[in-house]
Structures are given as structure tokens and as C-alpha cells.
LUMLUMDREN-2810 file (N, C-alpha, C; in Angstrom, 1 decimal):
<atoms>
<atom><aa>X</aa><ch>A</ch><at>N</at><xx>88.8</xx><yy>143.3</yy><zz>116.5</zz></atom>
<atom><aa>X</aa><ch>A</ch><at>CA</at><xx>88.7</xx><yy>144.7</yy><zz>116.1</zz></atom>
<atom><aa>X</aa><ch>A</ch><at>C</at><xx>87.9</xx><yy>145.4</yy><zz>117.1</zz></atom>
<atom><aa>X</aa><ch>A</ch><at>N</at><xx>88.5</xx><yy>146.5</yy><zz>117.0</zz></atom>
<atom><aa>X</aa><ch>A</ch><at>CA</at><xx>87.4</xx><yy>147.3</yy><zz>118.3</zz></atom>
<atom><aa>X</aa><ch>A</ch><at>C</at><xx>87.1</xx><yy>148.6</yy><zz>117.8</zz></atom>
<atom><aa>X</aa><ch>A</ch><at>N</at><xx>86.0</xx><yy>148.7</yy><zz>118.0</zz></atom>
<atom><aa>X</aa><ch>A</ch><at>CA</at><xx>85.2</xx><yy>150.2</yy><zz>116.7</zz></atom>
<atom><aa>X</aa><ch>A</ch><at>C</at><xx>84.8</xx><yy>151.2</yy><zz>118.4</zz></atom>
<atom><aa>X</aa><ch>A</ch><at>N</at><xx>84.6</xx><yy>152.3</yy><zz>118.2</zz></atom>
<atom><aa>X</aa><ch>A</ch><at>CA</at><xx>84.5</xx><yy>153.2</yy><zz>119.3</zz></atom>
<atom><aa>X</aa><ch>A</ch><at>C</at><xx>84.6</xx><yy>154.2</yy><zz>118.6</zz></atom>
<atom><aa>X</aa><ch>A</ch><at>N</at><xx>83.8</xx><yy>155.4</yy><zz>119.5</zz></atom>
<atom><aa>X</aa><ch>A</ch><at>CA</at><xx>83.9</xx><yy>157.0</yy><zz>119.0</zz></atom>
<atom><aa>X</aa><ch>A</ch><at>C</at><xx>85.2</xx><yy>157.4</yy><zz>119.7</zz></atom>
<atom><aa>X</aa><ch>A</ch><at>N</at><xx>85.8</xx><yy>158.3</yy><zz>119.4</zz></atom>
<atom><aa>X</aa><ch>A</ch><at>CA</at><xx>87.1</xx><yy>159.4</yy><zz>119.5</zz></atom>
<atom><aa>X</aa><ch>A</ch><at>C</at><xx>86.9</xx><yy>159.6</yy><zz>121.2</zz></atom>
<atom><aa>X</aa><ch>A</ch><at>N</at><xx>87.6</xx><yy>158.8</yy><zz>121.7</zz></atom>
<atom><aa>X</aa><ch>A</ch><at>CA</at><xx>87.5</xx><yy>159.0</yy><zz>123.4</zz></atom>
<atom><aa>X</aa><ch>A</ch><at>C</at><xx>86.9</xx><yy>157.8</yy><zz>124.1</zz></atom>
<atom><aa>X</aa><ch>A</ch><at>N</at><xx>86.8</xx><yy>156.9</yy><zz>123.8</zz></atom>
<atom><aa>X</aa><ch>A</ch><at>CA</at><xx>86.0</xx><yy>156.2</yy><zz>124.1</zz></atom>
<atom><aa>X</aa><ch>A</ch><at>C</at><xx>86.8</xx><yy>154.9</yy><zz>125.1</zz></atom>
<atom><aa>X</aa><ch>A</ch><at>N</at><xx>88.3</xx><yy>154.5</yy><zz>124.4</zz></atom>
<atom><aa>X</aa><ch>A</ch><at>CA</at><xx>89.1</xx><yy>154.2</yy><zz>125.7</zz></atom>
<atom><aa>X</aa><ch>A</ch><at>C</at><xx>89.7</xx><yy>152.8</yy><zz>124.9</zz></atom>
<atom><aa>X</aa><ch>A</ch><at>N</at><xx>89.8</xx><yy>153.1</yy><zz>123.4</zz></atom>
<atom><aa>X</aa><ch>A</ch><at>CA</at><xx>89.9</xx><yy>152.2</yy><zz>122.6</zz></atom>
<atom><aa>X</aa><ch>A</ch><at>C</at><xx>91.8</xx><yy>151.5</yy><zz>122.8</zz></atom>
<atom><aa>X</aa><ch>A</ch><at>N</at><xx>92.5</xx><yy>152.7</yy><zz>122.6</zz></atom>
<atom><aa>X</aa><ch>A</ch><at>CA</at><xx>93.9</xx><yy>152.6</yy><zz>123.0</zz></atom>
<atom><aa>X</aa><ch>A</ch><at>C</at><xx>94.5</xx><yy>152.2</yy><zz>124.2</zz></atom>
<atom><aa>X</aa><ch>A</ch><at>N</at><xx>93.7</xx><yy>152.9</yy><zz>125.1</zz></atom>
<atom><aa>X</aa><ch>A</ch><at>CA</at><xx>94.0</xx><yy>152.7</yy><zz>126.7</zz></atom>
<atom><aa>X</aa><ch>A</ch><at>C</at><xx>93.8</xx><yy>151.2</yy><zz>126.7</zz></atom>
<atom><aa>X</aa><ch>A</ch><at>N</at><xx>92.2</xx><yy>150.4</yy><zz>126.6</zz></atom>
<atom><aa>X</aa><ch>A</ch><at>CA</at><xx>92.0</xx><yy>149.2</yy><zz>126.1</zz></atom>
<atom><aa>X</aa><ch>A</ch><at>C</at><xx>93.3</xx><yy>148.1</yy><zz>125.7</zz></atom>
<atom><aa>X</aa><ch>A</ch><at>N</at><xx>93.8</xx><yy>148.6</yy><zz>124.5</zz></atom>
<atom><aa>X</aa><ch>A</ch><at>CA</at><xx>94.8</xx><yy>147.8</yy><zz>123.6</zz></atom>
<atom><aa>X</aa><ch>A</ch><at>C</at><xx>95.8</xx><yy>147.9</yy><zz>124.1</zz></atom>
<atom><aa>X</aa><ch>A</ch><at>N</at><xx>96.5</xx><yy>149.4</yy><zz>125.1</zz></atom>
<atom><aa>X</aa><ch>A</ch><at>CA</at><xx>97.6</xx><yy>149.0</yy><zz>126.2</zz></atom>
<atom><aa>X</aa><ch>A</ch><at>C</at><xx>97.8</xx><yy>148.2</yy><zz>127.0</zz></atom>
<atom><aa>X</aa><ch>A</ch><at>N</at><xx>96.4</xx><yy>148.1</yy><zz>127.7</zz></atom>
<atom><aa>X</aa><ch>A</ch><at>CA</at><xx>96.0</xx><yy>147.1</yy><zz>128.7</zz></atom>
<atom><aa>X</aa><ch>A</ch><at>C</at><xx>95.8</xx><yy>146.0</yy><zz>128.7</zz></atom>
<atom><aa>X</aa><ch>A</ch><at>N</at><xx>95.7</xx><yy>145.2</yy><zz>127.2</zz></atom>
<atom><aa>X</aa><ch>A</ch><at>CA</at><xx>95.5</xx><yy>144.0</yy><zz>126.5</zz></atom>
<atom><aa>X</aa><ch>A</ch><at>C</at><xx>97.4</xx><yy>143.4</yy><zz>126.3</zz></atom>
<atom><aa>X</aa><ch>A</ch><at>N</at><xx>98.2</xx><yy>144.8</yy><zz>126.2</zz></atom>
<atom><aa>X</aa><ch>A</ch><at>CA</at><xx>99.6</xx><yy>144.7</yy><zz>125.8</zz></atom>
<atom><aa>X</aa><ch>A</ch><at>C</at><xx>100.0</xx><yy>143.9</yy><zz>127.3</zz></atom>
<atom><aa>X</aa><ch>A</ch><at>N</at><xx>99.9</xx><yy>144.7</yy><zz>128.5</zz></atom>
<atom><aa>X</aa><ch>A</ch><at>CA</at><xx>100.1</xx><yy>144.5</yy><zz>129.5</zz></atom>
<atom><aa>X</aa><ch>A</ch><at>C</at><xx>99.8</xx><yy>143.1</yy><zz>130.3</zz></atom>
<atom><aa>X</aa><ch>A</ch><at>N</at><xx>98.6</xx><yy>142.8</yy><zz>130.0</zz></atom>
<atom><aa>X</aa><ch>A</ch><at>CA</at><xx>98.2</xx><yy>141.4</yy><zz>129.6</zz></atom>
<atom><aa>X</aa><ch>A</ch><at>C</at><xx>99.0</xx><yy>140.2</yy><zz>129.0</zz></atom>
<atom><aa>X</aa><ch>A</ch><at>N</at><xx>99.8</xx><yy>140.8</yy><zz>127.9</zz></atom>
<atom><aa>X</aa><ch>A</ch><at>CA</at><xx>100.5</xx><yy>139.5</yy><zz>127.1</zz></atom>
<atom><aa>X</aa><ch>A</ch><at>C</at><xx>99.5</xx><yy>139.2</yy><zz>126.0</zz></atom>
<atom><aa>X</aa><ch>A</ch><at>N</at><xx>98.7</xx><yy>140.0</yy><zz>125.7</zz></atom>
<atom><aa>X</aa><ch>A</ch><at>CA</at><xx>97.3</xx><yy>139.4</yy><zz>124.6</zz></atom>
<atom><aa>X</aa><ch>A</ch><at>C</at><xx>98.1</xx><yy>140.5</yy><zz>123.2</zz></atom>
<atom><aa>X</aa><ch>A</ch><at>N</at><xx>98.4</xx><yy>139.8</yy><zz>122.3</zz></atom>
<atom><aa>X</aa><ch>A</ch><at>CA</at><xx>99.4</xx><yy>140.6</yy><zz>120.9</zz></atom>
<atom><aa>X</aa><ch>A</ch><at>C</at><xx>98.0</xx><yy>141.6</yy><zz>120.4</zz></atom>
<atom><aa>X</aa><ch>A</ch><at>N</at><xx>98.4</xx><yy>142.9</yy><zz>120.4</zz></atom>
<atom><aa>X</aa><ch>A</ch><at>CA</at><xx>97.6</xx><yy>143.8</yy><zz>119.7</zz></atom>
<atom><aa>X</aa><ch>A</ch><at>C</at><xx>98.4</xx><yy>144.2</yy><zz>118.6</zz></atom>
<atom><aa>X</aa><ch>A</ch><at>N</at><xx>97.4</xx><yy>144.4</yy><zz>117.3</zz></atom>
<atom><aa>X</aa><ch>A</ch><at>CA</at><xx>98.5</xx><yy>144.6</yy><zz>115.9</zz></atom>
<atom><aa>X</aa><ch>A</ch><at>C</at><xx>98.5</xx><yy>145.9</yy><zz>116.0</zz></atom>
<atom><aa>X</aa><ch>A</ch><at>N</at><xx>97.9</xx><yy>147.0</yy><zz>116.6</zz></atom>
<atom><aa>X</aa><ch>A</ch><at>CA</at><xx>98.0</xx><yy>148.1</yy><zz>116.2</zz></atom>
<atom><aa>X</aa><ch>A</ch><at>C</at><xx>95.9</xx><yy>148.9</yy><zz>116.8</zz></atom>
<atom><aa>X</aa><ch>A</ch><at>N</at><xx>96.4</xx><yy>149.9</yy><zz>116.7</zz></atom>
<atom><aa>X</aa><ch>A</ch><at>CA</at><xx>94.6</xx><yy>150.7</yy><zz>117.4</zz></atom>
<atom><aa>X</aa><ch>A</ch><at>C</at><xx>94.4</xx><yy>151.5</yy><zz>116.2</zz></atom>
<atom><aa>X</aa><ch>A</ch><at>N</at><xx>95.1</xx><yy>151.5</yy><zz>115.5</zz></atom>
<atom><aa>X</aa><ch>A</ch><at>CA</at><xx>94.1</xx><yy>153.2</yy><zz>114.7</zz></atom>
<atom><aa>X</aa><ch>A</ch><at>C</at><xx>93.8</xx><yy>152.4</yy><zz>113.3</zz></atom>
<atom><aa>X</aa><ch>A</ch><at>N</at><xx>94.4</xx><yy>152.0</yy><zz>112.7</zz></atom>
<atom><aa>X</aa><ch>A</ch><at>CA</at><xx>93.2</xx><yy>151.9</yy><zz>111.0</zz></atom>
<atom><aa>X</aa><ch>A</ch><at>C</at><xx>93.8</xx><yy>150.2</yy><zz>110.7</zz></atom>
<atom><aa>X</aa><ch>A</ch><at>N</at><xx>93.0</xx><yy>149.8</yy><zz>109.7</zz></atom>
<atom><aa>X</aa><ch>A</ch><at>CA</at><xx>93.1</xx><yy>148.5</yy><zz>109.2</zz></atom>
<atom><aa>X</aa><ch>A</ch><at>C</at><xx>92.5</xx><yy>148.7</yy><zz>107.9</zz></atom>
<atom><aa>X</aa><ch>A</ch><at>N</at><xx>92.7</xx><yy>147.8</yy><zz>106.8</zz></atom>
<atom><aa>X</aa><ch>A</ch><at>CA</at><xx>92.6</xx><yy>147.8</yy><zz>105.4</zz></atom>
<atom><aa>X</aa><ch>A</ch><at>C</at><xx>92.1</xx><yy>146.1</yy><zz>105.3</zz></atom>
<atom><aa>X</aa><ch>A</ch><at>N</at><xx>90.7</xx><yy>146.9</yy><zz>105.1</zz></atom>
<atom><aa>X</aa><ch>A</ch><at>CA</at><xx>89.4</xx><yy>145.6</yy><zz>104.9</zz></atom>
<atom><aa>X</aa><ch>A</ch><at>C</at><xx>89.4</xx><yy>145.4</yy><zz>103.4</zz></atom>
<atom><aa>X</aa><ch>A</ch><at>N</at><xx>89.6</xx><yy>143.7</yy><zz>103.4</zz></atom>
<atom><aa>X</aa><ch>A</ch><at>CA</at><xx>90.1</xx><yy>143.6</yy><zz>101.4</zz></atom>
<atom><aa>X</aa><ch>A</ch><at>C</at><xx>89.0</xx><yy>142.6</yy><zz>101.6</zz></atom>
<atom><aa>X</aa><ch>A</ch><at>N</at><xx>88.0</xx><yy>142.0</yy><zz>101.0</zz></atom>
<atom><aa>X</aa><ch>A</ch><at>CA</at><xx>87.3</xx><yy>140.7</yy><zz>100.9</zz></atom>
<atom><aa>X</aa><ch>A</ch><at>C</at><xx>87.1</xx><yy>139.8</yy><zz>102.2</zz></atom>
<atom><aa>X</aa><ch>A</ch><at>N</at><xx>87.5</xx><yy>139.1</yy><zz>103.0</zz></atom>
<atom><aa>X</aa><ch>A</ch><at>CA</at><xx>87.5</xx><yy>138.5</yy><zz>104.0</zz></atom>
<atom><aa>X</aa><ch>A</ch><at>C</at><xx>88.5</xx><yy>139.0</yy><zz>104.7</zz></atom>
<atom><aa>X</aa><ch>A</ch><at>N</at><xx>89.7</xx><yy>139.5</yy><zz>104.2</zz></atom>
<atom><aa>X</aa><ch>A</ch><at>CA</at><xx>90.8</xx><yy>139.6</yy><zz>105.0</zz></atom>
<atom><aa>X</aa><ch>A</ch><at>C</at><xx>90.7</xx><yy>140.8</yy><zz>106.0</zz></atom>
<atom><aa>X</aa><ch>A</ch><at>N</at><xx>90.9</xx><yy>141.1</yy><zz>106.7</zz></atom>
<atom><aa>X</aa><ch>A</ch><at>CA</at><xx>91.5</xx><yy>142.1</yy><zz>108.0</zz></atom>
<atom><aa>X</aa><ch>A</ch><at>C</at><xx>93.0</xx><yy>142.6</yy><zz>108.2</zz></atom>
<atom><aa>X</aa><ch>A</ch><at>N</at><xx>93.5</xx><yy>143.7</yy><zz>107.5</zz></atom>
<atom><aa>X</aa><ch>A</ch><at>CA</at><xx>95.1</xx><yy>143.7</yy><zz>107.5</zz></atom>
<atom><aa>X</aa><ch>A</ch><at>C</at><xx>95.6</xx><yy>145.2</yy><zz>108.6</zz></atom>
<atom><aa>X</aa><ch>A</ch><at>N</at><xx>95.8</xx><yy>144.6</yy><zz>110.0</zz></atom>
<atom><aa>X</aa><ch>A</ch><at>CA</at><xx>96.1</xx><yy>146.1</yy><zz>110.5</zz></atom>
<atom><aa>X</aa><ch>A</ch><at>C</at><xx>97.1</xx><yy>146.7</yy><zz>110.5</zz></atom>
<atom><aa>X</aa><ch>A</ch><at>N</at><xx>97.2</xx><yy>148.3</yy><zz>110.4</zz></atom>
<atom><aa>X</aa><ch>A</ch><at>CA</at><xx>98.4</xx><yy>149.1</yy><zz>109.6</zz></atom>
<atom><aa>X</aa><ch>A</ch><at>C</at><xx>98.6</xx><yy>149.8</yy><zz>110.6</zz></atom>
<atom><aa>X</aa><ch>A</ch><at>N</at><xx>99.6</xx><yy>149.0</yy><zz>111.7</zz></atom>
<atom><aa>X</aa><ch>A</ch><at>CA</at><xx>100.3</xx><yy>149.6</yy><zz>112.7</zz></atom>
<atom><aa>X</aa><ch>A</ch><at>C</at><xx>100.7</xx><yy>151.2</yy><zz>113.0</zz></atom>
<atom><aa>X</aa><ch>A</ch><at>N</at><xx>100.9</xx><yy>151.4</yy><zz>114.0</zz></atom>
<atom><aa>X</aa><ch>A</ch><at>CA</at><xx>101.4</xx><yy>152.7</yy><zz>114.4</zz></atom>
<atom><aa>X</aa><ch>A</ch><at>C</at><xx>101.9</xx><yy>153.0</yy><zz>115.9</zz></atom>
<atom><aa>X</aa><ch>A</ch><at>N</at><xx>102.6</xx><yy>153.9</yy><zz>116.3</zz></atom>
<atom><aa>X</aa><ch>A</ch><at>CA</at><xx>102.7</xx><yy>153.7</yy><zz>118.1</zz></atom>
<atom><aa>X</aa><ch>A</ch><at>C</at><xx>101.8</xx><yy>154.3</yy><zz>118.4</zz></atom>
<atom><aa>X</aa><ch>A</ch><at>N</at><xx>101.7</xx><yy>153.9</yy><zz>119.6</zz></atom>
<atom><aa>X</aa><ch>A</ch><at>CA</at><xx>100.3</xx><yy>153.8</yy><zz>120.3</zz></atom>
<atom><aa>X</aa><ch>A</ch><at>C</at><xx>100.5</xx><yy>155.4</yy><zz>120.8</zz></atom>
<atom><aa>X</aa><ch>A</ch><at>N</at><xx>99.7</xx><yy>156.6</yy><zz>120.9</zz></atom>
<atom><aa>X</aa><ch>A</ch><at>CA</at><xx>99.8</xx><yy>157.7</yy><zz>121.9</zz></atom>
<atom><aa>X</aa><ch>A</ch><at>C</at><xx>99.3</xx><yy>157.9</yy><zz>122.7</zz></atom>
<atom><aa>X</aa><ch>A</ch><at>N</at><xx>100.0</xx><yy>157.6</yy><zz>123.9</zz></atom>
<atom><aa>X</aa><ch>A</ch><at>CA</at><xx>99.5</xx><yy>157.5</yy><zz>125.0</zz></atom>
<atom><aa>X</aa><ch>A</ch><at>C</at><xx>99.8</xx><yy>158.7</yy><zz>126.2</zz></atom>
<atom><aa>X</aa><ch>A</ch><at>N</at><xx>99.2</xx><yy>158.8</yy><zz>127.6</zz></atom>
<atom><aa>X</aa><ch>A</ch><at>CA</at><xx>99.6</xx><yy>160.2</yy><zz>128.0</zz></atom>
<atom><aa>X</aa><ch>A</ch><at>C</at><xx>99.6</xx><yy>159.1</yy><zz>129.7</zz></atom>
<atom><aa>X</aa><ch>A</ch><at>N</at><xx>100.7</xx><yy>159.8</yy><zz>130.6</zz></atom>
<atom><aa>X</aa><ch>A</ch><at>CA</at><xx>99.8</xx><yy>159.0</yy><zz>132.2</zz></atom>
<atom><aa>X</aa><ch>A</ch><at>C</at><xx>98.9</xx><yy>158.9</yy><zz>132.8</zz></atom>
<atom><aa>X</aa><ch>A</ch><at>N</at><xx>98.4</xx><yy>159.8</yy><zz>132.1</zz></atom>
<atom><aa>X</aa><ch>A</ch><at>CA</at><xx>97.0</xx><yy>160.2</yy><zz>133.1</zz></atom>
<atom><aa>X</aa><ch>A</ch><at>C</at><xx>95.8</xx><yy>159.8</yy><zz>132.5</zz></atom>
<atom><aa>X</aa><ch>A</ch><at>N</at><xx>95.9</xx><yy>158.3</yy><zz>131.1</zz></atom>
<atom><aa>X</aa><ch>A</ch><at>CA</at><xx>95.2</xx><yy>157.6</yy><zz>130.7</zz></atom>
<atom><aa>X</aa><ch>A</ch><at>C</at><xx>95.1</xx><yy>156.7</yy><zz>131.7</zz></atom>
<atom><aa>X</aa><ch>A</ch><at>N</at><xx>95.9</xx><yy>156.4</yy><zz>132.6</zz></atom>
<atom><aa>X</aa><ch>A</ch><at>CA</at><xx>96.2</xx><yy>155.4</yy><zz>133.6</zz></atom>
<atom><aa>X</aa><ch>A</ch><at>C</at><xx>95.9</xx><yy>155.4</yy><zz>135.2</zz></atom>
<atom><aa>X</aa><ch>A</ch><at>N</at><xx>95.2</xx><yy>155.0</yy><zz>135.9</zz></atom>
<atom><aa>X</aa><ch>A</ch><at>CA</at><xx>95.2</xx><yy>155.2</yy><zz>137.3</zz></atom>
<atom><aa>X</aa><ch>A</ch><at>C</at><xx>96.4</xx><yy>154.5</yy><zz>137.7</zz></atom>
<atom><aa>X</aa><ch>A</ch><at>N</at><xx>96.8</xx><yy>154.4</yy><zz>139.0</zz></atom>
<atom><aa>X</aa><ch>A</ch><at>CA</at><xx>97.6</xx><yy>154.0</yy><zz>139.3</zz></atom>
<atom><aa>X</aa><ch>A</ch><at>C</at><xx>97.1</xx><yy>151.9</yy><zz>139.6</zz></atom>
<atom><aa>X</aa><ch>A</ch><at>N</at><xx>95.9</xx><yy>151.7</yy><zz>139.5</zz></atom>
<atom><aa>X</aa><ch>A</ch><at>CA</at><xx>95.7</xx><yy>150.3</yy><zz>139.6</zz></atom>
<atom><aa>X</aa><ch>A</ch><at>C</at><xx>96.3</xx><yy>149.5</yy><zz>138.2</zz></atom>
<atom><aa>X</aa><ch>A</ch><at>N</at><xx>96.0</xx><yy>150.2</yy><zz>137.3</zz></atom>
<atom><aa>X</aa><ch>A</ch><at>CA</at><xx>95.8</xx><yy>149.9</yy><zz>135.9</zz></atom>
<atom><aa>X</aa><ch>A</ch><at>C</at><xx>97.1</xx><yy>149.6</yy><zz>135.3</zz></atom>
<atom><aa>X</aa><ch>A</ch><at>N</at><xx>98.4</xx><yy>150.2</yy><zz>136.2</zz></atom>
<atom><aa>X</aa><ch>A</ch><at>CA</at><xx>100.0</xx><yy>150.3</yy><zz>135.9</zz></atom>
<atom><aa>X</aa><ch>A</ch><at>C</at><xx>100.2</xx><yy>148.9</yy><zz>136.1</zz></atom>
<atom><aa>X</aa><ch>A</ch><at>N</at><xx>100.8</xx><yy>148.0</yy><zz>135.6</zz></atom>
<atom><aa>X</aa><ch>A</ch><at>CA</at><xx>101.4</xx><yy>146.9</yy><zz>135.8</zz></atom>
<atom><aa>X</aa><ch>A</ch><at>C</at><xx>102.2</xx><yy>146.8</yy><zz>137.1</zz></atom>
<atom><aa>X</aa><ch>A</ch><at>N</at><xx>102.4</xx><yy>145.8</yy><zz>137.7</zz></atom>
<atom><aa>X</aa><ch>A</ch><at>CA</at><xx>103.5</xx><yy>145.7</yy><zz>139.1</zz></atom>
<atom><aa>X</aa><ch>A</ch><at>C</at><xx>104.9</xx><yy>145.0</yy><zz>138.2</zz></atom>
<atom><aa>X</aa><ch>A</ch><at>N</at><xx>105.6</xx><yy>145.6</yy><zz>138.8</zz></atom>
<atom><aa>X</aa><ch>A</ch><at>CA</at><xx>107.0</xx><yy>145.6</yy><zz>138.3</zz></atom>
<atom><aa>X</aa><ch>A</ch><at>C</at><xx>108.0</xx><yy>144.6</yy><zz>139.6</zz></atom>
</atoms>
């Protein structure tokens, strides 16, 4: 789980983890029950210019 203030690079992060091959369930909210952790997906919003051009995958 990754906790961060509003800007902080949390999504860009979990893109970059995507790009990787590392399964992200989702960036924005999760539903904490007892032990469990349940994340309550969404699409990611993302813009290009979260991206340098190093940071783009090679195709």
C-alpha cells in the first residue's frame, strides 16, 4: 500500500510498477476490514507530462 499527500507521485509510481510487470490492484482507495486489505480499483488518470521521456517504456 502506498500512503502519500495529493501530488506526491503515488499513481505515476503504480504506472511505473505496471510497466515493470509488478500487478498493481488499483492507486486511489482500499476498504480495511480486520486484517484484510481489499483494493477498490479504478483507472488510473494519468496525463504525458507525468512522464519524462526516460520513464516511457522501449517498445
Amino acid at each position: 500500500m502506498l500512503v502519500g499527500d495529493k501530488g506526491a507521485g503515488k499513481t505515476t509510481l503504480s504506472a511505473r510498477l505496471l510497466f515493470e510487470d509488478i500487478e498493481v490492484f488499483g492507486d486511489e482507495k482500499v476498504l480495511v476490514q480486520g486484517s484484510k486489505v481489499i483494493p477498490l480499483p479504478r483507472k488510473f488518470h494519468l496525463t504525458l507530462s507525468l512522464f519524462s521521456a526516460r520513464d516511457l517504456p522501449l517498445i
